[in-house]
DRENGU-135649 format. One record per residue (C-alpha): residue in three letters; y, z, x. Coordinates in steps of 0.2 Angstrom, whole numbers, padded with zeros to 4 digits, always signed. Layout:
<atoms>
ALAYZX/...
</atoms>
This chain:
<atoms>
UNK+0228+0584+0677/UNK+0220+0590+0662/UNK+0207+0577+0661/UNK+0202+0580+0680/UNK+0201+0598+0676/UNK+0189+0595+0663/UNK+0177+0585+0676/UNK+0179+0597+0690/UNK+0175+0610+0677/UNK+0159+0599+0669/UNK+0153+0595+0686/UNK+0156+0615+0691/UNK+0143+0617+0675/UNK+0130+0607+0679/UNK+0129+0613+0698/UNK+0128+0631+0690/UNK+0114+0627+0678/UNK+0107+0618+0693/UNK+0109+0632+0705/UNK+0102+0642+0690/UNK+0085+0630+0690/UNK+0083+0630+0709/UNK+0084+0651+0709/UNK+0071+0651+0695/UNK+0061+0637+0704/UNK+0062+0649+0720/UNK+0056+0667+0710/UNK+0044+0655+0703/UNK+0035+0650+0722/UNK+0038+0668+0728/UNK+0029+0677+0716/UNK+0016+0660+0720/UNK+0017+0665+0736/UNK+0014+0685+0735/UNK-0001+0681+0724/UNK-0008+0671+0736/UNK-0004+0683+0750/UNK-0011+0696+0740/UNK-0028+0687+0736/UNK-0032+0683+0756/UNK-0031+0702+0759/UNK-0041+0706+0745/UNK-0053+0692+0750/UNK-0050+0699+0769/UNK-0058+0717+0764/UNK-0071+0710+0755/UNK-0076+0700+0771/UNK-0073+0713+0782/UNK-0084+0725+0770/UNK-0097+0711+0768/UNK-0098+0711+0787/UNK-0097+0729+0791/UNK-0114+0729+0777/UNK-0124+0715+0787/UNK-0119+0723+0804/UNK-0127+0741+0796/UNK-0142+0730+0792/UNK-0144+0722+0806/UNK-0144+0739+0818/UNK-0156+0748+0803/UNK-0167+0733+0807/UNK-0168+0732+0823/UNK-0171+0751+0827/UNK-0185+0750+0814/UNK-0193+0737+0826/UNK-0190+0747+0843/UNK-0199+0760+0833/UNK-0213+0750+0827/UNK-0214+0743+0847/UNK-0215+0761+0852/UNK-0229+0766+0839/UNK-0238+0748+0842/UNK-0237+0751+0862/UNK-0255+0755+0870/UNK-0248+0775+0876/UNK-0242+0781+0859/UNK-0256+0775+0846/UNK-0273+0767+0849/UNK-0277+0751+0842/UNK-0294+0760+0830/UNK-0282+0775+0825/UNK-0271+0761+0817/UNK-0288+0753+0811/UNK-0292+0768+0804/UNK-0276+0770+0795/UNK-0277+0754+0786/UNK-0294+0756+0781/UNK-0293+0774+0775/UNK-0277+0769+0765/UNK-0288+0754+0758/UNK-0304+0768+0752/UNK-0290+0778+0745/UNK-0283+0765+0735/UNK-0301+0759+0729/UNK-0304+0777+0724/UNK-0289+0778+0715/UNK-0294+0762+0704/UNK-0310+0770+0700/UNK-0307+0786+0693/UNK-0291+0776+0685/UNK-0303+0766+0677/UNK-0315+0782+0671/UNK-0299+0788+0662/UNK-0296+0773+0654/UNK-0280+0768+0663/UNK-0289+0754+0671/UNK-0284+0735+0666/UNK-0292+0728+0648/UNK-0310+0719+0649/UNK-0307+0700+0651/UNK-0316+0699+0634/UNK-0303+0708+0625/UNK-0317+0720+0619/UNK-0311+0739+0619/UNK-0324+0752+0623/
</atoms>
């Protein structure tokens, strides 16, 4: 009986230490698991943000064109006030170059010759 003892006892041993393996197999996939769960809700929010950013986007731009529409219709601006817009920005510009270029802030000569 002694000898049958001894096996039931070995065998009892190895199924702990197996049963010791499989728990730590399992703590092993569940902490897989939660990390990978954990990752798809981080990923989640970051869509969701990157969505909620293009939607924000999306209406800014398109109430930016219903207001250019409105300005550009015939009723709110005439087509030579807008003409005259441009071209007014355009002398201001070329006014600003000039007197730049009086105090010297103006680009260097193509010679490389100061003056």
């Amino acid at each position: 009986m002694s000898s049958s003892r001894v096996l039931e006892d070995t065998y009892e041993a190895q199924n702990d230490q197996r049963l010791a393996e499989l728990h730590s197999k399992i703590r092993t996939f569940r902490g897989v698991t939660t990390d990978i769960y954990d990752d798809a809700e981080r990923q989640n929010l970051v869509l969701d943000d990157t969505s909620n950013t293009f939607t924000s986007l999306t209406s800014g731009l398109t109430a930016s064109a219903h207001r250019m529409t409105r300005s550009l219709s015939p009723g709110a601006l005439s087509s030579l006030r807008i003409a005259f817009y441009i071209v007014s920005f355009l002398v201001a510009l070329w006014f600003v170059s000039v007197v730049a270029s009086w105090w010297g802030w103006g680009a260097a000569p193509a010679d490389g010759s100061l003056q």
